[in-house]
N, C-alpha and C positions, 0 to 999 in steps of 0.2 A: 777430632782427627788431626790436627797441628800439633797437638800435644804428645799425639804417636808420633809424627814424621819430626816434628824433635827431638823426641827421646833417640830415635832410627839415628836420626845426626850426632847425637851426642856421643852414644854407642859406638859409632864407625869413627869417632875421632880419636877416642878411647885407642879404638882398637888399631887406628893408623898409627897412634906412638906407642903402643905396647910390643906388636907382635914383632915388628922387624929385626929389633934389638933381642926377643926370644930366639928369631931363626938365626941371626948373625952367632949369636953361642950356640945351636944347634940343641936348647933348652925343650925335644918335641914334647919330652912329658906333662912339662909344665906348660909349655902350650896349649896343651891339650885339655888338662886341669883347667884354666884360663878359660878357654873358651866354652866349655862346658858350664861352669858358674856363670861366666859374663851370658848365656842364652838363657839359663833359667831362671837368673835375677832381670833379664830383661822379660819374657813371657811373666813373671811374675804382676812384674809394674807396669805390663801394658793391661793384664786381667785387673789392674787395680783402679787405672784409670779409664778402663769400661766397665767400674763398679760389677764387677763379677764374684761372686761369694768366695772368695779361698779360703780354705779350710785350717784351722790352724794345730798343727802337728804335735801341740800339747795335750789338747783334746787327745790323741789317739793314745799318747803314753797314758795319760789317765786313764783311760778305758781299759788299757791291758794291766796296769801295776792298781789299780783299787780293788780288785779282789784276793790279791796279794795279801793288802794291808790290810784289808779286814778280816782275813785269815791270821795274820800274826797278830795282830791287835785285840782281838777279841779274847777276853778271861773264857 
């Protein structure tokens, strides 16, 4: 549980020198962009450090593109 409410820390510190200097240029896109990764790289690493299975998104292209290539590859 310390290892989340650090990560939590580390995150908001992240995000107290990033954002201000986004809204002072009026950068919302990118903020927006910003904060959207910075939330799913953090639920990512909190599933990691409560050893939660994530699934890894290579698997899925291989499941859609191997019957592809056994399609072209096959004499």
């Amino acid at each position: 549980m310390t290892r989340i409410a650090g990560l939590i820390i580390v995150i908001l510190l992240i995000a107290l020198v990033q954002v201000p200097g986004m809204l002072r240029k009026k950068m919302i896109k990118d903020l927006a962009a910003y904060s959207v990764l910075l939330l799913f790289g953090t639920a990512l690493f909190i599933g990691q450090i409560l050893h939660l299975k994530i699934p890894n998104p290579v698997d899925f292209i291989i499941y859609l593109f191997e019957p592809l290539g056994k399609i072209i590859f096959t004499p």
